[in-house]
C-alpha positions in Angstrom: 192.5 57.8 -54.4 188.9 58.5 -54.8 189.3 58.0 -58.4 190.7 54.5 -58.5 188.0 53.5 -55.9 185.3 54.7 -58.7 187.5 53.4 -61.7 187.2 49.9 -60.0 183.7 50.0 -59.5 180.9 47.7 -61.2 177.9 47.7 -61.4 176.2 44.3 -62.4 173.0 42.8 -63.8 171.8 39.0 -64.1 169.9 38.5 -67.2 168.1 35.6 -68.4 166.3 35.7 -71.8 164.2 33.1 -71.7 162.2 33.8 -69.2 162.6 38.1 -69.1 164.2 37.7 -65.9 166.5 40.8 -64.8 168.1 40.1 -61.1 170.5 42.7 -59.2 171.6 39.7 -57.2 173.0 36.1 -58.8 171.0 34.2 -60.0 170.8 30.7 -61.3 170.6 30.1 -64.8 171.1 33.9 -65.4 174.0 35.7 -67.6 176.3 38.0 -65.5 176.4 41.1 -67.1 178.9 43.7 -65.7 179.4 47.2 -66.0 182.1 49.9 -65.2 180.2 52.9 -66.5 176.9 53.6 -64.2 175.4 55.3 -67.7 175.9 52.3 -69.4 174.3 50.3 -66.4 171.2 52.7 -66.4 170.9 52.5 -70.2 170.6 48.6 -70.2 168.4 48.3 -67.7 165.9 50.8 -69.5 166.3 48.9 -72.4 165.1 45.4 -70.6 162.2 47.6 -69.3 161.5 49.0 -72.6 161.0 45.2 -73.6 159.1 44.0 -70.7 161.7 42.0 -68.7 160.3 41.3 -64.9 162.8 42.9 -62.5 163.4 40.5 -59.7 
């Protein structure tokens, strides 16, 4: 059972471009972004950081 809990999981990121925004919480004017790998998740979010996006 454990399994299908973590198979179901997702991790998810609001992104918006235009002004480097990255938002663990909805957002308006943002871009859902969802993840079901948490390796994935990490790598995108150290790529945003690597290009100066403003974590909010």
């Amino acid at each position: 059972m454990e399994q299908n809990q973590t198979a179901a999981t997702l991790w998810r990121m609001w992104v918006d471009t235009k002004r480097r925004i990255v938002s663990f919480h909805e957002e308006e004017g943002c871009e859902l972004l969802e993840f079901r790998s948490h390796e994935l998740f990490l790598n995108c979010v150290d790529q945003y950081a690597g290009r100066q996006f403003r974590y909010q």
